[in-house]
N, C-alpha and C positions, 0 to 999 in steps of 0.2 A: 504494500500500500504506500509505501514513504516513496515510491519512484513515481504517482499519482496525481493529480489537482483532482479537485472534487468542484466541477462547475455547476452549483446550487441553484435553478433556474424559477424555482418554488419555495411557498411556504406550505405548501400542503401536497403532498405525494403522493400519484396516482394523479386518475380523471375521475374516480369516482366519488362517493361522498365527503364534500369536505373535510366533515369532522373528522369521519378514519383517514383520510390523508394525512391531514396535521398530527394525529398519532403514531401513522407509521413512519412520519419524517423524524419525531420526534424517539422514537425506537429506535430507528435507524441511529442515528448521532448517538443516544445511546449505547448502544451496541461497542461503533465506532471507536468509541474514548476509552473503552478498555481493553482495546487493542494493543496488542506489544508494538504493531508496526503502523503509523499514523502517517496518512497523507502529507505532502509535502504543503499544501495549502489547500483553502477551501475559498471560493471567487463564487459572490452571490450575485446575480443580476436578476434582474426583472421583478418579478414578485419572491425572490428566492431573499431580498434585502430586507423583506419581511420578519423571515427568520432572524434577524438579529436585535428585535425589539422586545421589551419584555411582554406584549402581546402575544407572541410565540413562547409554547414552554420548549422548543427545541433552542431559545436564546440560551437556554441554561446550558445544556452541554455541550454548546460551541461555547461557550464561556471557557469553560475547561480544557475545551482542545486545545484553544489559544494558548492558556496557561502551562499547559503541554507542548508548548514552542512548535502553534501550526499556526501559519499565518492565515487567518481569518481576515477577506477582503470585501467590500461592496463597492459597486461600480457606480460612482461616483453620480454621474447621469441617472442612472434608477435610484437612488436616494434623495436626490433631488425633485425627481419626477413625482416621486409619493411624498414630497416634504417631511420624512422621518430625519434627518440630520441631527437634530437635538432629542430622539428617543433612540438610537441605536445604542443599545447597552454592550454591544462586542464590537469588535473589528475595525478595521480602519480602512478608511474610503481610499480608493484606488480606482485604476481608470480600463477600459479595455484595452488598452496598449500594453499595458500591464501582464493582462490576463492571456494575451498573444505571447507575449514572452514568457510564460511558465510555460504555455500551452508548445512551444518549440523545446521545452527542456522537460517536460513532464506526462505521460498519460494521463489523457483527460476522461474524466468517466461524469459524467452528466446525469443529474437529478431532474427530473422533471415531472 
């Protein structure tokens, strides 16, 4: 997994009901953080910048990850777009340029 980005494109995973989405996103990171082997970063865009608010309980254990030295990123433009800037409780904003350059040095595996 540490040879990985994780491009987070959702706050809620899957197409089907919401609510179990936001659950199994939130399982999933779960899961994740107690992995011996942790992605190299985790790049949220679209609704995926969602996830880094305390409106999402998946904010919780990207909190952790972070703390677990993975860099946890939101795309600057979708943070904006949804005006959360002064609610995102994790990560630090970052731009697609960015998320290109991992994505030339990293396997990308997409949430969506």
């Amino acid at each position: 997994m540490q040879s990985k980005v994780i491009f987070l494109t959702t706050d809620s995973l899957g197409n089907g009901e919401r609510e179990l989405g936001t659950q199994i996103l939130e399982t999933y990171f779960t899961l994740l953080k107690q992995r011996e082997q942790l992605p190299a970063a985790i790049f949220c865009a679209n609704r995926g910048v969602l996830a880094l608010t305390e409106q999402s309980l998946a904010s919780v254990h990207l909190k952790e990850l972070a703390d677990k030295n993975v860099q946890v990123l939101a795309c600057a433009t979708c943070v904006d777009y949804y005006g959360i800037r002064e609610q995102l409780t994790v990560g630090e904003i970052s731009s697609m340029g960015h998320f290109m350059e991992l994505a030339d040095k990293y396997e990308v595996l997409t949430l969506s």
